[in-house]
C-alpha positions in Angstrom: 5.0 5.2 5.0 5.9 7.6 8.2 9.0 8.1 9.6 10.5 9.9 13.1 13.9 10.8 14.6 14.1 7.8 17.2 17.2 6.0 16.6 16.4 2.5 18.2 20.3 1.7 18.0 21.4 1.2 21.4 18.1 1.2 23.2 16.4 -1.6 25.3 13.5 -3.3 24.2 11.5 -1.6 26.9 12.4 1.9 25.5 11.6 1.1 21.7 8.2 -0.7 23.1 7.5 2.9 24.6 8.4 4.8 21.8 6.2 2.1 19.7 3.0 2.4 21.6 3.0 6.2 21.7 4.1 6.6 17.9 0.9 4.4 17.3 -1.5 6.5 20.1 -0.9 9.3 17.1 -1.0 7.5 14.3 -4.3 5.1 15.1 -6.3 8.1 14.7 -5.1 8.3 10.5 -5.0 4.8 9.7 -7.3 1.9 9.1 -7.9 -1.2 7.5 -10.3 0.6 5.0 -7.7 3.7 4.8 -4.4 3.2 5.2 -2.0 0.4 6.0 1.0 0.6 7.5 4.5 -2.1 6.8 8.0 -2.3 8.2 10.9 -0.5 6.6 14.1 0.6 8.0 14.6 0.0 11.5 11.2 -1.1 11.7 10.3 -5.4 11.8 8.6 -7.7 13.7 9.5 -6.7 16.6 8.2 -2.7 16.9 5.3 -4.3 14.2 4.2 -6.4 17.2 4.4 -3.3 19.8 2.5 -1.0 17.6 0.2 -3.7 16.3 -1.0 -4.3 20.4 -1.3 -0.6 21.1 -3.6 -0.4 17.9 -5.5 -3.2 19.4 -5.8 -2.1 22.7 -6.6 1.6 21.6 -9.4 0.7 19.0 -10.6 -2.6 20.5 -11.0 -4.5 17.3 -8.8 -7.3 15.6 -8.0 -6.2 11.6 -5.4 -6.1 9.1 -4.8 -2.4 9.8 -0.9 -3.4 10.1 1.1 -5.9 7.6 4.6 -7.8 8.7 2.8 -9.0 12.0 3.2 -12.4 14.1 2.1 -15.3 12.1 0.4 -16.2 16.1 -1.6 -12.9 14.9 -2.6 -12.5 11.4 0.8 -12.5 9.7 1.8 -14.0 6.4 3.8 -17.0 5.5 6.6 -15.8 2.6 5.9 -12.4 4.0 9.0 -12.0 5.5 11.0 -12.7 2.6 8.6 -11.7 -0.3 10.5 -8.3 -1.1 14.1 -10.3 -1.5 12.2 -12.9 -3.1 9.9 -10.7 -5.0 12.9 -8.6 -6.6 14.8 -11.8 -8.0 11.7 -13.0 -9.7 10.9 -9.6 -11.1 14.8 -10.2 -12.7 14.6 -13.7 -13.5 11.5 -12.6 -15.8 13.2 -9.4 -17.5 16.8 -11.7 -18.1 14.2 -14.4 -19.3 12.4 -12.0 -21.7 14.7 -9.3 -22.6 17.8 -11.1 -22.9 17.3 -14.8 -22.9 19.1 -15.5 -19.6 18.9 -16.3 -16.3 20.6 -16.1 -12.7 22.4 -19.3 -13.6 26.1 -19.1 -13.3 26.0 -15.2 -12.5 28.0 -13.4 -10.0 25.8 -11.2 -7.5 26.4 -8.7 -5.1 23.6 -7.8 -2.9 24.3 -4.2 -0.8 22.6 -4.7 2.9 22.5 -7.3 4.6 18.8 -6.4 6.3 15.4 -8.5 5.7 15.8 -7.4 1.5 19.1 -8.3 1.1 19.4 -11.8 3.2 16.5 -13.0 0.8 17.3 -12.1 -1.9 20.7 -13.5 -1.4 19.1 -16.6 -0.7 16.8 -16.5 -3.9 19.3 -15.5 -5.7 21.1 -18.5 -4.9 18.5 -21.3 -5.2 18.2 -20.0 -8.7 21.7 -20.5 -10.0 23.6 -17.5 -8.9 26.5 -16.9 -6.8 26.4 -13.7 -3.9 29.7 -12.8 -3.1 29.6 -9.4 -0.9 26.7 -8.0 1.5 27.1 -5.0 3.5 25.3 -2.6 6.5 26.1 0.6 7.8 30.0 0.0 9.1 31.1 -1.5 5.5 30.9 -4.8 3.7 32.2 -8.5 3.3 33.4 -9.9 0.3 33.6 -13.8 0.3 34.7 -15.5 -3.3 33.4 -18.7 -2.1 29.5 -17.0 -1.8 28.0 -16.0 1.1 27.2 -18.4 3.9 23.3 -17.6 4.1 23.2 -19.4 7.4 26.0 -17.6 9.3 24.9 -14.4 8.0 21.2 -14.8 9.3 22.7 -15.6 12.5 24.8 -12.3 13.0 22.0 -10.0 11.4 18.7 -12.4 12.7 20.1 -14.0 15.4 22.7 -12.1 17.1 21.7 -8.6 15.8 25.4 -8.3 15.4 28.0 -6.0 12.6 28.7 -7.3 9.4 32.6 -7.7 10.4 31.4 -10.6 12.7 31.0 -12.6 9.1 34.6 -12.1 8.3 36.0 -13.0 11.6 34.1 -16.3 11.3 34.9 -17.0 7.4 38.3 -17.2 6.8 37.4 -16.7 3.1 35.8 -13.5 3.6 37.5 -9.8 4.0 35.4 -7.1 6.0 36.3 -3.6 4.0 35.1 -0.4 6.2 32.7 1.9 4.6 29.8 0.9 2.0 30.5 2.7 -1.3 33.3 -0.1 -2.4 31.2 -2.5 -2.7 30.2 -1.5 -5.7 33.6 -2.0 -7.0 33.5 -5.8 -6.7 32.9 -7.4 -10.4 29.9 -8.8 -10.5 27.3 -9.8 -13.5 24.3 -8.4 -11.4 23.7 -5.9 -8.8 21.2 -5.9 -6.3 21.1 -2.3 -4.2 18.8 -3.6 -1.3 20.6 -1.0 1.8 19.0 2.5 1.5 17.9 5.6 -0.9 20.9 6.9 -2.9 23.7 5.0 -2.0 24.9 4.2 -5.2 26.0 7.4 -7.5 27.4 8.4 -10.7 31.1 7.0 -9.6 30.0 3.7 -8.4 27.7 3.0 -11.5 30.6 3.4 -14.0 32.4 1.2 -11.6 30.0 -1.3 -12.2 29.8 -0.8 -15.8 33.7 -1.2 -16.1 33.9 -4.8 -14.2 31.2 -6.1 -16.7 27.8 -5.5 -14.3 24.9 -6.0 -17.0 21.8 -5.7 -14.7 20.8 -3.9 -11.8 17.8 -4.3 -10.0 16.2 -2.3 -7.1 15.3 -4.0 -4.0 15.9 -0.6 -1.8 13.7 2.4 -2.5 15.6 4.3 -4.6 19.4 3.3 -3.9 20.1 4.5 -7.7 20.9 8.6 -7.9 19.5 10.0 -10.8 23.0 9.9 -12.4 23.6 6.6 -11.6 20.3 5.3 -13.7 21.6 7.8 -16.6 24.9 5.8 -16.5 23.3 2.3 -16.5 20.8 3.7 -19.7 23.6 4.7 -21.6 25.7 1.8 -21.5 22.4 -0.9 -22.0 22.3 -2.2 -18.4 19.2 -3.7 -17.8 18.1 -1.3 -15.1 15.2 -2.2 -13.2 13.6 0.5 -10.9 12.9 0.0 -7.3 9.2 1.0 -7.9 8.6 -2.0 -9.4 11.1 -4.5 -8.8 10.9 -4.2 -5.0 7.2 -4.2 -5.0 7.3 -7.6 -3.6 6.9 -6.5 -0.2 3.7 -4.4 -0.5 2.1 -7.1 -2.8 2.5 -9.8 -0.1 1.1 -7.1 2.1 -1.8 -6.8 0.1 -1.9 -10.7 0.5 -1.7 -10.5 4.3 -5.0 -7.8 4.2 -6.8 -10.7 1.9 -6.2 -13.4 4.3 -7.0 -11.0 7.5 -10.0 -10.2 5.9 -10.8 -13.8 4.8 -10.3 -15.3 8.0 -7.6 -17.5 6.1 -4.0 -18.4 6.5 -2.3 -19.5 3.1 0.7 -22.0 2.9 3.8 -20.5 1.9 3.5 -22.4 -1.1 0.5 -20.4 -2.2 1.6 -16.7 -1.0 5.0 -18.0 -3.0 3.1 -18.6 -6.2 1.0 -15.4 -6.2 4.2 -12.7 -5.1 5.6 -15.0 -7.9 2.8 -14.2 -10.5 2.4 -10.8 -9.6 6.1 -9.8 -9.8 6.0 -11.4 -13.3 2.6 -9.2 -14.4 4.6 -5.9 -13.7 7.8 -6.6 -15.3 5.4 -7.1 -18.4 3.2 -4.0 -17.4 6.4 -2.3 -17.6 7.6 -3.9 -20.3 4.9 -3.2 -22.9 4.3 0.3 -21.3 8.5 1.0 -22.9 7.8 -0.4 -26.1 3.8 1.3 -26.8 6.3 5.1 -25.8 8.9 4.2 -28.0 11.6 3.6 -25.5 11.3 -0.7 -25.9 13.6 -2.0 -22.4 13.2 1.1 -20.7 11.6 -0.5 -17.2 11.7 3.2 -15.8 9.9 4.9 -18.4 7.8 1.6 -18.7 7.1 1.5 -14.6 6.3 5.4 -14.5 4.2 5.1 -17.9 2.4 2.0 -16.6 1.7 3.8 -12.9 0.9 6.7 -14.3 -2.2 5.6 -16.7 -3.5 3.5 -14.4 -3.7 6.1 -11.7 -4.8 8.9 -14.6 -7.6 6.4 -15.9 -9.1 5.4 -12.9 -9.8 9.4 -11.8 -11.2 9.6 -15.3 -13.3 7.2 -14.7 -14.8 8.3 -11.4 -15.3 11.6 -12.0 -13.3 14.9 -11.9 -13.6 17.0 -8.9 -13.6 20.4 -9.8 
């Protein structure tokens, strides 16, 4: 991941192609197919993927995976659009499965965002069972008791590139609330954080914990504060860290490199089943990495524990540089 200080809010397409092509002059010279890989994140998709993925091309003069997210015309992915939304309700379907006989059928979501994350899994979310009730962005958030009309809100965010409060002047069942913290005060039996890093703290987790909330997964990076994750320990919320429930994304980006480099272009069926598979072999990683440390349901001990040995035995293994 990189970052910079260009806000591409209220720019032309032009100026964000400019900005695109000379972030990537820089950057070529660091990445690589056999290096580093680049993805989307916030405020970056297909569109500045495309623009930096042709300046790569035109710079270096070769055709590789050295970029994931890109055109399907071009070496994208089928499912890779939605595989982090998707990826992080399969990760919870498998721990509600495992660790408390459950499932997504008959819950009440809400999903914070309203980006790429957060419109799939809403719509995951829903085809297994569950009812989404509030999304959000930046301006504040919509609460809708019937469930959230996946269609209308793909057209304002997708579509129209339009604020949330467009949703509830089209649904008469839904209320637009400004700011983003309340959303957190909606009862709900399982919250998705899929917006940003540390947007929800101590005061919203207990929140949570008061209406009944008895799961929380990550599909941001690290929307839970430190406190936040303390509160959800204590009170036996099955708290699933962004470091491995929203790993979805980069694991179908690993599947777009295989296919690049293959010369192959899978169905969506078969980039579905193996985001599917692999979101199920960590939440057992971390799993069985909480109970062999003694803290048995802890995913963020597990996840970290898990990482960590992997990462530890592997420079074992190849030698230690002095």
């Amino acid at each position: 991941k990189g970052g910079s200080d260009f806000d591409p809010k209220g720019k032309s397409d032009a100026e964000i192609m400019r900005f695109c092509q000379s972030f990537m002059t820089e950057l070529s010279k660091h990445i690589g197919q056999f290096t580093d890989v680049p993805a989307g994140d916030i405020g970056v998709g297909a569109r500045e993927i495309g623009y930096m993925y042709g300046q790569y091309k035109r710079l270096r003069n070769e055709f590789t995976g050295v970029l994931t997210g890109k055109g399907l015309n071009w070496g994208g992915s089928l499912a890779r659009t939605e595989a982090t939304g998707y990826g992080l309700c399969y990760f919870t379907q498998e721990a509600l499965q495992c660790m408390r006989s459950d499932s997504f059928e008959g819950k009440t979501v809400v999903v914070s965002g309203s980006g790429n994350v957060a419109i799939y899994a809403c719509q995951k979310a829903t085809e297994l069972g569950a009812k989404v009730v509030a999304m959000s962005d930046s301006t504040g958030y919509v609460y809708d008791p019937n469930g959230i009309d996946l269609d209308l809100m793909k057209d304002i965010k997708e579509v129209r590139r339009a604020r949330i409060v467009e949703y509830a002047n089209a649904k008469e069942s839904a209320t637009f609330t400004e700011g983003c913290k309340g959303i957190w005060t909606i009862p709900c039996d399982i919250a998705l954080p899929c917006a940003t890093q540390n947007e929800l703290d101590g005061e919203s987790a207990k929140a949570l914990v008061a209406n009944g909330c008895t799961v929380v997964c990550e599909g941001a990076n690290m929307p839970s504060t430190p406190e936040a994750i303390e509160i959800f320990l204590a009170n036996n919320v099955l708290y699933g860290p962004a470091k491995a429930a929203n790993a979805g994304g980069v694991a179908t980006s690993g599947l777009e490199m295989s296919q690049n480099s293959l010369r192959l272009s899978w169905t969506f069926e078969e980039v579905d089943e193996r985001l599917k598979g692999i979101m199920k072999g960590i939440f057992h990683a971390a799993y069985d990495a909480s109970v062999a440390c003694d803290a048995p349901g802890n995913l963020m001990v597990g996840a970290n524990v898990a990482g960590f040995i992997k990462v530890a035995d592997s420079m074992i293994a190849q030698g230690i540089a002095y």
